[in-house]
N, CA, C and O atoms as a MOPAC input file, in Angstrom:
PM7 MOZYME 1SCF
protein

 N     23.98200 1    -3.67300 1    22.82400 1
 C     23.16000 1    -4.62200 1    23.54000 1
 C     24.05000 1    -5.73500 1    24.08800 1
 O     24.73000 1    -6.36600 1    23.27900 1
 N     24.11100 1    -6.04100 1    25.41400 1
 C     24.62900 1    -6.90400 1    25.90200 1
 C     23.60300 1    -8.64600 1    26.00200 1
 O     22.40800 1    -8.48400 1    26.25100 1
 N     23.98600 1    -9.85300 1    25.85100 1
 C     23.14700 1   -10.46000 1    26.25300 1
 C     24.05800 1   -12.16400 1    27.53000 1
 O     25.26900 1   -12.37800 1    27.58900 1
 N     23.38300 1   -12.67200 1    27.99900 1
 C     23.70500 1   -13.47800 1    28.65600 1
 C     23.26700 1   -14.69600 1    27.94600 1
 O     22.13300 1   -14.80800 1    27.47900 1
 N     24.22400 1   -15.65600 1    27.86500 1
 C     23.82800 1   -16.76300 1    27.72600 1
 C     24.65600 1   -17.94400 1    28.31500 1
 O     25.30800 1   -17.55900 1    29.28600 1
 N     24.85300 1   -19.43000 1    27.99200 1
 C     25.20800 1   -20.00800 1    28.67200 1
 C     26.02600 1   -21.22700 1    27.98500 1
 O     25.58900 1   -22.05700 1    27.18800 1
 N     27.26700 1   -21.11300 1    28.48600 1
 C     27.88600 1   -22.68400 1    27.38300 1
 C     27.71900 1   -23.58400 1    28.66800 1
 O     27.84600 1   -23.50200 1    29.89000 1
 N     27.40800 1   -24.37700 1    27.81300 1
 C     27.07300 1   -25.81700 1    28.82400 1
 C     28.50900 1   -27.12500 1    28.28000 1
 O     28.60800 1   -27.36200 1    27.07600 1
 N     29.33300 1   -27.72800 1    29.13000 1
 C     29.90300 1   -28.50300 1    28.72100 1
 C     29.48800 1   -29.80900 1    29.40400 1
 O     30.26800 1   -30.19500 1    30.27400 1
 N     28.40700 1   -30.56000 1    29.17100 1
 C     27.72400 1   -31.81400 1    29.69600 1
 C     28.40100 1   -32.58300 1    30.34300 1
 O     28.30100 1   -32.88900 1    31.53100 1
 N     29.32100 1   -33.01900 1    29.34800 1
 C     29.69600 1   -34.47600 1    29.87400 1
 C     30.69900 1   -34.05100 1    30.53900 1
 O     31.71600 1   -34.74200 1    30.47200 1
 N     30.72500 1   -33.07100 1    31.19700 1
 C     32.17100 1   -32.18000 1    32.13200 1
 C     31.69700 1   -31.88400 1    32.91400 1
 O     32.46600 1   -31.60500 1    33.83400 1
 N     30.06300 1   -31.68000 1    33.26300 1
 C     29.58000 1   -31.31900 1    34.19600 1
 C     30.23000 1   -29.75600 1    34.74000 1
 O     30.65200 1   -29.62300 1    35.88800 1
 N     30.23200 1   -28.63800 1    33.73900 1
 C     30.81200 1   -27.60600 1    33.96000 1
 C     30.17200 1   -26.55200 1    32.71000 1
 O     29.98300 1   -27.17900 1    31.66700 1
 N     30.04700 1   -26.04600 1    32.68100 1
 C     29.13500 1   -24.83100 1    32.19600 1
 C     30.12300 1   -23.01100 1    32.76300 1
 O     30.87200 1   -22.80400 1    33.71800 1
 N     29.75600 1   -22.31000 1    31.93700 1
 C     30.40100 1   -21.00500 1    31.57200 1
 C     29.36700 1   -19.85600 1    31.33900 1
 O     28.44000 1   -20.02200 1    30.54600 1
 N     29.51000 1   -18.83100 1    31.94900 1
 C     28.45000 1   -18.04200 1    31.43200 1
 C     28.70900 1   -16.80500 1    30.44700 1
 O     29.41400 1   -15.93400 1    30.95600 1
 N     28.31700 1   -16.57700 1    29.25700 1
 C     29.14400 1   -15.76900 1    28.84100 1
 C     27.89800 1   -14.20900 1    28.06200 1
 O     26.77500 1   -14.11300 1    27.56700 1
 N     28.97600 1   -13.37300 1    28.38900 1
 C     27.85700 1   -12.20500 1    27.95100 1
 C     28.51200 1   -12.09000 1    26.45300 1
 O     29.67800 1   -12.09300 1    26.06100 1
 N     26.96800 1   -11.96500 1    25.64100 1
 C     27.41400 1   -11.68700 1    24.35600 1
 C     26.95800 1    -9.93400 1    24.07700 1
 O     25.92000 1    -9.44300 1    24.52200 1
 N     28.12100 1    -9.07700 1    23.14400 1
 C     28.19900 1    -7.56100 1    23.74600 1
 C     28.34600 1    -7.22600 1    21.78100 1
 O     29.19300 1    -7.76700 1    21.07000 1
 N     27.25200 1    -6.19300 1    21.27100 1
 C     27.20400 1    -6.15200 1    19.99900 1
 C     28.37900 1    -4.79500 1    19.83400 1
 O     28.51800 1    -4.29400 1    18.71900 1
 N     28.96100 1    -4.41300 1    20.69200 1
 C     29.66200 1    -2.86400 1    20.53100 1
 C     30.66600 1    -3.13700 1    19.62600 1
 O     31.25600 1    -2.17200 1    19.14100 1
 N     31.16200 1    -4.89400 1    19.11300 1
 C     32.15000 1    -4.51800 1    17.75900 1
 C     31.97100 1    -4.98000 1    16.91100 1
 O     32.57400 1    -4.71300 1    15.87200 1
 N     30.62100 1    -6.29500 1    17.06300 1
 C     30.41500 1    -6.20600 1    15.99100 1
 C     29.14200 1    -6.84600 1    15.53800 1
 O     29.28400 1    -7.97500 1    15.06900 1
 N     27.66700 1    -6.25800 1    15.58900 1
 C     27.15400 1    -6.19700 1    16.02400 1
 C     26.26700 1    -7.05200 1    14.93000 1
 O     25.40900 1    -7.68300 1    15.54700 1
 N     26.19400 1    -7.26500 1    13.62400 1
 C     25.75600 1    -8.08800 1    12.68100 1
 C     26.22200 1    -9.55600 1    13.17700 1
 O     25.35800 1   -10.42800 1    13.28100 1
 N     27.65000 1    -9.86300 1    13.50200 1
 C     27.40600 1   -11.39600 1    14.02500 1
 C     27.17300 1   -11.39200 1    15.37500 1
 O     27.06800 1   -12.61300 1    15.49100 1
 N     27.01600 1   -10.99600 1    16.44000 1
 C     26.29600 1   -11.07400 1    17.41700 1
 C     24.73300 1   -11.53200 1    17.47400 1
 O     24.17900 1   -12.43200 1    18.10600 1
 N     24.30800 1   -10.68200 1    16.68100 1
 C     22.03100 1   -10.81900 1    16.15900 1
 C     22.75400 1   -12.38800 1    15.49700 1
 O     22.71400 1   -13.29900 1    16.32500 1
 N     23.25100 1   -12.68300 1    14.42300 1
 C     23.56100 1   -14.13900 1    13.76400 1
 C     23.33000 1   -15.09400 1    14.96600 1
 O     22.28500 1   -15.72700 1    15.12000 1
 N     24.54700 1   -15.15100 1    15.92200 1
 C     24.69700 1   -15.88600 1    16.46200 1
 C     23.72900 1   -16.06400 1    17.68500 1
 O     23.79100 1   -17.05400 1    18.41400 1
 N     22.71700 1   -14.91100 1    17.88400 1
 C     21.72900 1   -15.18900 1    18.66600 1
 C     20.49100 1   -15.59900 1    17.76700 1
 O     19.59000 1   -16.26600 1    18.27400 1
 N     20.43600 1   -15.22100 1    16.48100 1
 C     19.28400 1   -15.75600 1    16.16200 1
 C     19.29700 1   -17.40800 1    15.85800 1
 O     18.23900 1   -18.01400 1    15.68900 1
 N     20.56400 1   -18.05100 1    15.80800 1
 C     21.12700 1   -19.67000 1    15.92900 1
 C     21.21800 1   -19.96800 1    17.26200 1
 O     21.86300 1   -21.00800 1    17.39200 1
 N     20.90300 1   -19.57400 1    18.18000 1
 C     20.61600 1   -20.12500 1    19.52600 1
 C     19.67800 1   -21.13100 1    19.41800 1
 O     18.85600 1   -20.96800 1    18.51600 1
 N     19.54100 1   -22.45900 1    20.31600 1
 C     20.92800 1   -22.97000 1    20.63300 1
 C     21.92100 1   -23.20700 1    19.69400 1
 O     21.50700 1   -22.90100 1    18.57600 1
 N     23.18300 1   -23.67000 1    19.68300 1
 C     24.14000 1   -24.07600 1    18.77600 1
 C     24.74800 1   -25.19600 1    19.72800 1
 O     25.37200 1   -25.12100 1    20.78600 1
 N     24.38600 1   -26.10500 1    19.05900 1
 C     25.04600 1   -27.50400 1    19.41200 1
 C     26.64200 1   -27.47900 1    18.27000 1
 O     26.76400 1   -27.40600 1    17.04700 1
 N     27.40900 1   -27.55500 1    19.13400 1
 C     28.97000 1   -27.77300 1    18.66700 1
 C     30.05100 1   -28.97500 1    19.22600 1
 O     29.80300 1   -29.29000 1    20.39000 1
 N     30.63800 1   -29.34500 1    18.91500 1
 C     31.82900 1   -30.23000 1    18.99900 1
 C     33.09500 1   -28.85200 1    19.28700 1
 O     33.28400 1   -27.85800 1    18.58500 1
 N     33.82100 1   -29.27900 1    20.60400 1
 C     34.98400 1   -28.09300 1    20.63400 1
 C     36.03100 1   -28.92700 1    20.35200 1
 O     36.07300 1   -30.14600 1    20.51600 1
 N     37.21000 1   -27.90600 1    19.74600 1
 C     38.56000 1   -28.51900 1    20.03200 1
 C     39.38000 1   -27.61900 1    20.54600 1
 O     39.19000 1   -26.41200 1    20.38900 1
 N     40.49100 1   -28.16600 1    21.29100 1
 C     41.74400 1   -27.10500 1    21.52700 1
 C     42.93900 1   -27.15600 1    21.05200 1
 O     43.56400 1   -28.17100 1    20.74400 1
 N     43.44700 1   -25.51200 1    20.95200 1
 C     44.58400 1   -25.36200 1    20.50700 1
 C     45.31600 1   -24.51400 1    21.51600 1
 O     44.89500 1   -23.38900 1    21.78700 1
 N     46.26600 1   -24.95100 1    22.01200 1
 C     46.68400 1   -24.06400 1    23.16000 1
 C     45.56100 1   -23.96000 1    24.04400 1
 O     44.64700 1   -24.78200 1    24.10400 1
 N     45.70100 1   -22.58300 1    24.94500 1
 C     44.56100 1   -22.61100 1    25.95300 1
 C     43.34000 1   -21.63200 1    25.12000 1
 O     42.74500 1   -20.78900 1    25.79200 1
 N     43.08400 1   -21.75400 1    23.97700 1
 C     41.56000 1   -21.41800 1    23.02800 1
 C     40.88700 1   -22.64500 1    22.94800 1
 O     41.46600 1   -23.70900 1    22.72700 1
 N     39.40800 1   -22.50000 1    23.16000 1
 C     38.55900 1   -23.60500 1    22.88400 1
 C     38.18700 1   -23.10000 1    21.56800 1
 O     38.28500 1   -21.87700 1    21.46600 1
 N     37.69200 1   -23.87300 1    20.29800 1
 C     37.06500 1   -23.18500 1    19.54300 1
 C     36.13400 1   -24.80900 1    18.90000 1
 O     36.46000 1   -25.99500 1    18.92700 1
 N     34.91200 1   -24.09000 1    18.37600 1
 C     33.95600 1   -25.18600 1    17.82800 1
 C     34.49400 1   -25.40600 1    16.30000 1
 O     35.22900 1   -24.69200 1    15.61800 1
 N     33.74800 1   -26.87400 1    15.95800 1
 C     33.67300 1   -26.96300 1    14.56900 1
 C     32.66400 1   -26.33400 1    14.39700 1
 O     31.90100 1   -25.94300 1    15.28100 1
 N     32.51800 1   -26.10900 1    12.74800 1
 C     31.46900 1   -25.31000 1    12.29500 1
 C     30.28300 1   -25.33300 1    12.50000 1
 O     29.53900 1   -26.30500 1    12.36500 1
 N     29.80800 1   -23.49700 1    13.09100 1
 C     28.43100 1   -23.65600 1    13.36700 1
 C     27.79800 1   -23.52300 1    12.51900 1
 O     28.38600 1   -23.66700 1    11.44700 1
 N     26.15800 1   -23.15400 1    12.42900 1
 C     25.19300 1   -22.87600 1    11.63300 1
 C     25.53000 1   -21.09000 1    11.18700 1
 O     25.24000 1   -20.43300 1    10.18800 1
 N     26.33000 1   -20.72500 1    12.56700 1
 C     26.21300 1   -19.14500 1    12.44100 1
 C     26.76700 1   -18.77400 1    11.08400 1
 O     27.86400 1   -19.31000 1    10.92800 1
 N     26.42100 1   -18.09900 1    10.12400 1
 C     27.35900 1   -16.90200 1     8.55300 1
 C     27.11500 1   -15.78900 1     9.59800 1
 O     26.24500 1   -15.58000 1    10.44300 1
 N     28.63000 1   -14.94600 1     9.05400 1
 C     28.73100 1   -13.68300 1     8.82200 1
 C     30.69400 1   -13.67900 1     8.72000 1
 O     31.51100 1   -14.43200 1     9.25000 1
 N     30.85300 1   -12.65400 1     7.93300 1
 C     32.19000 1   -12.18500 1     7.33800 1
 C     32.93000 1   -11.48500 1     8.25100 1
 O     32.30600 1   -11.18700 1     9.26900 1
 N     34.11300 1   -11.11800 1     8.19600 1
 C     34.51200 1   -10.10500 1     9.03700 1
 C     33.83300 1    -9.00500 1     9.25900 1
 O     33.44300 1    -8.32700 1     8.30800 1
 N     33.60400 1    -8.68100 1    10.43900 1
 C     33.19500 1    -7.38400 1    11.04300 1
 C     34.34400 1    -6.93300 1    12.29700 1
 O     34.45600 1    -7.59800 1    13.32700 1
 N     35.12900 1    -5.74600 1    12.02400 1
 C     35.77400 1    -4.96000 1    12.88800 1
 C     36.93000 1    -6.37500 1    13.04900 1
 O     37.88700 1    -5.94400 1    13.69200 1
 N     37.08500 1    -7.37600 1    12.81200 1
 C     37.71900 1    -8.51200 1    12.77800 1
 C     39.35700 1    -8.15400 1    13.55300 1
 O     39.92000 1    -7.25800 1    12.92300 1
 N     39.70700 1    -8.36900 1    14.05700 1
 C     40.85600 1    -8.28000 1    15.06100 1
 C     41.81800 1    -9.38400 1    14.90500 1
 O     41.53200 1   -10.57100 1    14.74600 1
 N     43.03500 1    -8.83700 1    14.97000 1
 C     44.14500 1   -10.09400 1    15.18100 1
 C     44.97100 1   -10.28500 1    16.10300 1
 O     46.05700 1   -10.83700 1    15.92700 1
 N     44.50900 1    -9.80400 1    17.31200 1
 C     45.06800 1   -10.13700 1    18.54400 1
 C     43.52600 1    -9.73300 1    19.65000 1
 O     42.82400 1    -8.78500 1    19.30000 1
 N     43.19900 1   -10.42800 1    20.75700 1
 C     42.28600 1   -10.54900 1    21.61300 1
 C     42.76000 1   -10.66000 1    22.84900 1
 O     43.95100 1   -10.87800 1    23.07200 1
 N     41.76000 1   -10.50200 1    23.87900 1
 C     42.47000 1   -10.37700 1    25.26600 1
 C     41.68800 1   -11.55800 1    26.04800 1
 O     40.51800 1   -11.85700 1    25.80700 1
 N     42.36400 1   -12.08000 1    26.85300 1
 C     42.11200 1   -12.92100 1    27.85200 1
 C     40.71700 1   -12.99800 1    28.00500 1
 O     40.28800 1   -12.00800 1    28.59800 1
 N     39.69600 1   -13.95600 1    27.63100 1
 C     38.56300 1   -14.17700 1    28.10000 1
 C     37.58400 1   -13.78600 1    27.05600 1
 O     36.38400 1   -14.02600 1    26.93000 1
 N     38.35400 1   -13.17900 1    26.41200 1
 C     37.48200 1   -12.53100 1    25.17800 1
 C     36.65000 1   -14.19600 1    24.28000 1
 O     37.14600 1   -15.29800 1    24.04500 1
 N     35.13200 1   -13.58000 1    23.98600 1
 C     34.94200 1   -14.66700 1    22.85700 1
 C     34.93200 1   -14.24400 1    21.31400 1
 O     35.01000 1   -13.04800 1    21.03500 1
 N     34.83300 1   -15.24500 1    20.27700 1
 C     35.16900 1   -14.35800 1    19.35400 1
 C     34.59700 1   -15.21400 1    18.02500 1
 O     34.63300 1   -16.42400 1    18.24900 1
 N     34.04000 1   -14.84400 1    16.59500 1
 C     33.97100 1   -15.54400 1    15.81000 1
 C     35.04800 1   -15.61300 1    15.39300 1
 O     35.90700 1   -14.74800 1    15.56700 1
 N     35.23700 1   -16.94900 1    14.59100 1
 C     36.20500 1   -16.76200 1    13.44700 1
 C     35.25100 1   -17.51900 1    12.09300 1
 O     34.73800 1   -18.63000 1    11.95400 1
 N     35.35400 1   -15.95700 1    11.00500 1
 C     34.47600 1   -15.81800 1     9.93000 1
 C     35.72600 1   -17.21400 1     8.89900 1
 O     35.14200 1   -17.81500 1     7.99700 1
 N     36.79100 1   -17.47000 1     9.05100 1
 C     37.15400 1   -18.62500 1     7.96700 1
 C     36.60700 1   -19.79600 1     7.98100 1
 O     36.28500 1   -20.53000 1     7.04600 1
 N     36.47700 1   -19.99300 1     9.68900 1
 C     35.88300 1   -21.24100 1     9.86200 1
 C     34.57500 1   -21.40600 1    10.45700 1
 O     34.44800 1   -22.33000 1    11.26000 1
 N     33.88300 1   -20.89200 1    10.27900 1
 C     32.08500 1   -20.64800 1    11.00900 1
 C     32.15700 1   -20.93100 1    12.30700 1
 O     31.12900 1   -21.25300 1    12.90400 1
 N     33.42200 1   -20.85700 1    12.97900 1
 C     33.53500 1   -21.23400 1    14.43600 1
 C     33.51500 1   -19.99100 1    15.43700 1
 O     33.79400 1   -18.79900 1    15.31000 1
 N     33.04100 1   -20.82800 1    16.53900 1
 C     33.17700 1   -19.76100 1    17.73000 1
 C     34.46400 1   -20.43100 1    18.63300 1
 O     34.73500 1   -21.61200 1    18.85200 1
 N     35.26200 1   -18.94600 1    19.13800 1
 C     36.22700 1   -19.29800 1    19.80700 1
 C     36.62400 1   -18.18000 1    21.52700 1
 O     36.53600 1   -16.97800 1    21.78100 1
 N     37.11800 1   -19.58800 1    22.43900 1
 C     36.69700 1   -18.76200 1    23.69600 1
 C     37.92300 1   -18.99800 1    24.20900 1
 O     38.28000 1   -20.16000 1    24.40000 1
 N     38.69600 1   -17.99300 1    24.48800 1
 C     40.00400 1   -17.20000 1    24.57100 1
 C     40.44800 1   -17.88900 1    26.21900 1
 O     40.45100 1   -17.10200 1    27.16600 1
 N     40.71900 1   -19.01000 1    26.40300 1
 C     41.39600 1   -19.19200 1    28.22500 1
 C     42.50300 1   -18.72800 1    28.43700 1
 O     42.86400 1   -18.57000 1    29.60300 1
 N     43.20700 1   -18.43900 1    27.53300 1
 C     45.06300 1   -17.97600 1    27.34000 1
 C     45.29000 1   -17.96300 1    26.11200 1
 O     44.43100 1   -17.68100 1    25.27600 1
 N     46.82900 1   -18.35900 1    25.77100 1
 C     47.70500 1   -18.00600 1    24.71400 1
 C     47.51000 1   -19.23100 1    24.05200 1
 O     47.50100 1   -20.33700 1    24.59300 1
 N     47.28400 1   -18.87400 1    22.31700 1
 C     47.40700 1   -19.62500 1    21.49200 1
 C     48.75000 1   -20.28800 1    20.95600 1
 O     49.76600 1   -19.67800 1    21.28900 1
 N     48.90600 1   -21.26700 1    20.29500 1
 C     50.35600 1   -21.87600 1    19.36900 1
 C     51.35800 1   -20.85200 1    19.31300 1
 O     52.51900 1   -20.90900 1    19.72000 1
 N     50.42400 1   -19.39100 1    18.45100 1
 C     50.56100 1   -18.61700 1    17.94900 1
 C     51.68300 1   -17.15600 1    18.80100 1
 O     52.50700 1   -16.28500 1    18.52200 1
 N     50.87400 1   -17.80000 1    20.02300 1
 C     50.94100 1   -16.01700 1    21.41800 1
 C     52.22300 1   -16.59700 1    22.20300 1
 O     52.31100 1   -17.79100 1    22.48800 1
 N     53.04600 1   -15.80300 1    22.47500 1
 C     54.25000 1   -15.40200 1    23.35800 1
 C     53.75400 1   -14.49800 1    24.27900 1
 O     53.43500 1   -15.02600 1    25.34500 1
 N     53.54900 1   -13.02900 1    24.19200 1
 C     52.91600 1   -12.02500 1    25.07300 1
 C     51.25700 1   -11.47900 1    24.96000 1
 O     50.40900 1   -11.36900 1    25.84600 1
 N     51.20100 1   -11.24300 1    23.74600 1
 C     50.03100 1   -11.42900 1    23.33500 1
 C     49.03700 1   -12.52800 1    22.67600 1
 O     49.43700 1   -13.45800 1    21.97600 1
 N     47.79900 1   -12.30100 1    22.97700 1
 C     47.02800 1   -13.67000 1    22.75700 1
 C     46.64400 1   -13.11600 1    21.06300 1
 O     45.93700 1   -12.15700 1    20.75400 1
 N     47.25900 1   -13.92600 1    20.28800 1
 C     46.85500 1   -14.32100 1    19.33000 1
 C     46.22900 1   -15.63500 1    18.35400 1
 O     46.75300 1   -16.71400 1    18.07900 1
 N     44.72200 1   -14.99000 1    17.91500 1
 C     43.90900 1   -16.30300 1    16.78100 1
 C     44.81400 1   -16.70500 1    15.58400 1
 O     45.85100 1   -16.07300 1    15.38200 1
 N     44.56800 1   -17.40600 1    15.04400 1
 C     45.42300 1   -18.60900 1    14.01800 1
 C     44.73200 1   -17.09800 1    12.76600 1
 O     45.50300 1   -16.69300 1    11.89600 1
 N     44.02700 1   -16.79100 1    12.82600 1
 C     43.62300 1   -15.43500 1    11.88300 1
 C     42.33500 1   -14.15700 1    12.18900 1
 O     41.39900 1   -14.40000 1    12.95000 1
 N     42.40000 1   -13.55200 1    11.86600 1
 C     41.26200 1   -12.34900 1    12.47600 1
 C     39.78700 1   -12.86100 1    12.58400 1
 O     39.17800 1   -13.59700 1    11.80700 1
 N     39.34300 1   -12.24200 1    13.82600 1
 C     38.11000 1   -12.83800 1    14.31900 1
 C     37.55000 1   -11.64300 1    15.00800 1
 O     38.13200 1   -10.77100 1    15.65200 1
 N     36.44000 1   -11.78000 1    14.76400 1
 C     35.03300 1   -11.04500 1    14.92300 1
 C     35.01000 1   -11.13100 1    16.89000 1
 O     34.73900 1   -12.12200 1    17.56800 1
 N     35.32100 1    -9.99500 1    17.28700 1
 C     35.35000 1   -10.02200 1    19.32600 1
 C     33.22200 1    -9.96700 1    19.38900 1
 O     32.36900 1    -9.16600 1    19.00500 1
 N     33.21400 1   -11.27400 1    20.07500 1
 C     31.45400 1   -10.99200 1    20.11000 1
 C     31.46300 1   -11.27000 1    21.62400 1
 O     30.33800 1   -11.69200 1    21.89100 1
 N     32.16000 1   -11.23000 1    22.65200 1
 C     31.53800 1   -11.26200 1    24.03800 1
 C     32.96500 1   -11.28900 1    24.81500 1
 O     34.07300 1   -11.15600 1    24.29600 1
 N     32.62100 1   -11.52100 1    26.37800 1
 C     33.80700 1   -12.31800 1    26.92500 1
 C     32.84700 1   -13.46100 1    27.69000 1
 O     31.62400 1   -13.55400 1    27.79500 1
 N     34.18500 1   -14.45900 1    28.27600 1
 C     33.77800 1   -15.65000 1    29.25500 1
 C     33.26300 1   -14.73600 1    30.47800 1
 O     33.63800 1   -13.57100 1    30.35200 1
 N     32.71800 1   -14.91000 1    31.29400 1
 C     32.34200 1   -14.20600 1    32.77500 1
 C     32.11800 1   -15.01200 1    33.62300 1
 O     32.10100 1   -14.38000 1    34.67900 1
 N     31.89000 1   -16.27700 1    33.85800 1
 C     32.25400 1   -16.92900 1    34.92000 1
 C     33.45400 1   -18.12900 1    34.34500 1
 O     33.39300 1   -18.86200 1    33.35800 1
 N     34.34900 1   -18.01000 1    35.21300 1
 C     35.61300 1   -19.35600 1    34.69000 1
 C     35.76600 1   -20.45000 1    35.78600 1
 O     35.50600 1   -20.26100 1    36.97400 1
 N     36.21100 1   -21.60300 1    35.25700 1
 C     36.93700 1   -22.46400 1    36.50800 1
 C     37.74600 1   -22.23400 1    37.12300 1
 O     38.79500 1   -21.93500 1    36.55200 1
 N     37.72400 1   -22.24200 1    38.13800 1
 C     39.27600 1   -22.05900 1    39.14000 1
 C     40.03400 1   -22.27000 1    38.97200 1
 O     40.97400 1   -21.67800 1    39.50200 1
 N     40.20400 1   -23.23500 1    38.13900 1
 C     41.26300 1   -24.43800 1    37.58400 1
 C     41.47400 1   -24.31600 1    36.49100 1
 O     41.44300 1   -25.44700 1    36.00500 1
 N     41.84300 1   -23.06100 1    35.19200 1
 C     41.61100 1   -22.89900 1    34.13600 1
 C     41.86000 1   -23.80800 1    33.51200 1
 O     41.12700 1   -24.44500 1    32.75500 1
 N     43.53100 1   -24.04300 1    33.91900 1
 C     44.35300 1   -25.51600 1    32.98400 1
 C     43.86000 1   -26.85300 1    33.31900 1
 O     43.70200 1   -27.67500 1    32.41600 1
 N     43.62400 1   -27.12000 1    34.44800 1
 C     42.50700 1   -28.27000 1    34.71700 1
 C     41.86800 1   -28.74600 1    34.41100 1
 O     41.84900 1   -29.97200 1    34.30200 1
 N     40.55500 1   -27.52800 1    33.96400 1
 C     39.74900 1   -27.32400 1    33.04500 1
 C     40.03900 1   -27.81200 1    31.68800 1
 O     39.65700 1   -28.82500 1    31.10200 1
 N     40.96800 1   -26.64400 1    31.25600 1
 C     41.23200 1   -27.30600 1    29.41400 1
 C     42.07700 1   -28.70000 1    29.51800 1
 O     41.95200 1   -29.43700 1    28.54000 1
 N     42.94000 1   -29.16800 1    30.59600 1
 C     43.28300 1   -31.06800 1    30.36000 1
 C     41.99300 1   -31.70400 1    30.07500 1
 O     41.81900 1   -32.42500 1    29.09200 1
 N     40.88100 1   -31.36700 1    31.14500 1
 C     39.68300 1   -32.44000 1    31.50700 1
 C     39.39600 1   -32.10600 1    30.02700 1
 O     39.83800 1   -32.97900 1    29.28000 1
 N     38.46900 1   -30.57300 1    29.07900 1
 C     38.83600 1   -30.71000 1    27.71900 1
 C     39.37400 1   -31.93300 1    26.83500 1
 O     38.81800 1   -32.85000 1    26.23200 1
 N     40.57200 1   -31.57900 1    27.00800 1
 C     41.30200 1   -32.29900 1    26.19400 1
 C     40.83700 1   -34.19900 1    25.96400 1
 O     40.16500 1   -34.93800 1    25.24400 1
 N     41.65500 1   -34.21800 1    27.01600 1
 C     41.67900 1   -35.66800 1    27.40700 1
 C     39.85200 1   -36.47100 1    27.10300 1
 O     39.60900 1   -37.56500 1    26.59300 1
 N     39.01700 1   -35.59200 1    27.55500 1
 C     37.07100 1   -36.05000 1    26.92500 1
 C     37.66500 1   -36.51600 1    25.72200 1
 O     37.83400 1   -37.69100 1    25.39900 1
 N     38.10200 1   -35.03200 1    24.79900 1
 C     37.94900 1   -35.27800 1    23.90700 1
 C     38.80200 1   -36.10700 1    23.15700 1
 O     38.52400 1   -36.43500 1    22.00400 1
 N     39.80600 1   -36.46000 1    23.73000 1
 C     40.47100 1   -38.24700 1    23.25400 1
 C     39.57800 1   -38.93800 1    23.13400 1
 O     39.11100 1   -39.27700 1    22.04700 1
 N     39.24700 1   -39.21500 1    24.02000 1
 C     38.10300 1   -40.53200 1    24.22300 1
 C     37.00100 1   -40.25600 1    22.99600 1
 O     36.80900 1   -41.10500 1    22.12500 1
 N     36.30400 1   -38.98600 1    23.02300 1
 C     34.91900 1   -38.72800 1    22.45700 1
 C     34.80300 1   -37.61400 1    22.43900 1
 O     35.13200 1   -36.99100 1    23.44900 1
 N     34.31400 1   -36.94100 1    21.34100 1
 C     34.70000 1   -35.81700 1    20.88300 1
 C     33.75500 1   -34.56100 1    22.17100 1
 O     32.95800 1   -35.04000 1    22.97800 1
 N     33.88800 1   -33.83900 1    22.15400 1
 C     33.21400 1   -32.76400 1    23.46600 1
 C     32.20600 1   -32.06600 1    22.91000 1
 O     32.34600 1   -31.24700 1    22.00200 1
 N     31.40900 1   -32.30300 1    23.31900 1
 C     29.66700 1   -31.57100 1    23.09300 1
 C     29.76000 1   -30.59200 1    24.11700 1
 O     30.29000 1   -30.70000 1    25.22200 1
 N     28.93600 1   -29.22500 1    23.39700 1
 C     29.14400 1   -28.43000 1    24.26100 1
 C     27.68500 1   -27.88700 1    23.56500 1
 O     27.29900 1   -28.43700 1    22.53300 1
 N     26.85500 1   -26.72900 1    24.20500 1
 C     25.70700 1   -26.32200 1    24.25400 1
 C     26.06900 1   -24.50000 1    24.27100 1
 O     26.35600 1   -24.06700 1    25.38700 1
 N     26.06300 1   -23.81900 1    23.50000 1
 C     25.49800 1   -22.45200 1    23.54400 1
 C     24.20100 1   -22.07900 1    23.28500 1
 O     23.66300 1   -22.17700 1    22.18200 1
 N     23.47700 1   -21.47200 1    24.70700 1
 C     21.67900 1   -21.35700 1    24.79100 1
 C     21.88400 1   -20.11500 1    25.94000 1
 O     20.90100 1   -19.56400 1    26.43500 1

């Protein structure tokens, strides 16, 4: 089951649309839709956005330690969701998470401006931490 939904980044006036896809792992996918909305705080590390902890549980499922460009993804250590713009701390050629994470969708619409994008990120969140909306 594929589904559509929508990250909203408010005070950025920029929003993302992202399909959520149960083919790997399909117990936190239903989780994380039955916690719709999820109000989160993001932070970045490298070019990954990832939230502080959501409401969503679930453990590894099919859990992966390397992801591809655009991919979204849980990560079961930290109840967070994380949305793949590039290479982590971690990635040289391949994009690698800080530890294995649950692949639950990709991004499908992006900014033009990816890095643009994650400064404006960043820099919000100097000031005040970044509210973001998954609905």
């Amino acid at each position: 089951m594929k589904k559509l939904v929508a990250l909203d980044f408010p005070g950025l006036a920029e929003s993302a649309q992202i399909e959520l896809d149960d083919a790997d792992s399909p117990a936190t996918v239903r989780a994380i839709i039955e916690s719709l909305p999820i109000k989160m705080t993001i932070e970045r590390w490298g070019d990954e956005l990832y939230s502080e902890p959501t409401p969503v549980r679930a453990g590894e499922e099919n859990a992966k330690s390397e992801v591809k460009l655009f991919d979204v993804a849980y990560w079961p250590e930290g109840n967070a969701l994380c949305f793949f713009y590039g290479h982590t701390p971690m990635s040289k050629e391949k994009i690698l998470p800080y530890s294995p994470v649950n692949v639950v969708g990709r991004i499908k619409t992006r900014p033009k401006d990816v890095a643009r994008f994650l400064d404006a990120v960043e820099r919000a969140h100097v000031r005040k931490k970044v509210q973001v909306v998954l609905r």
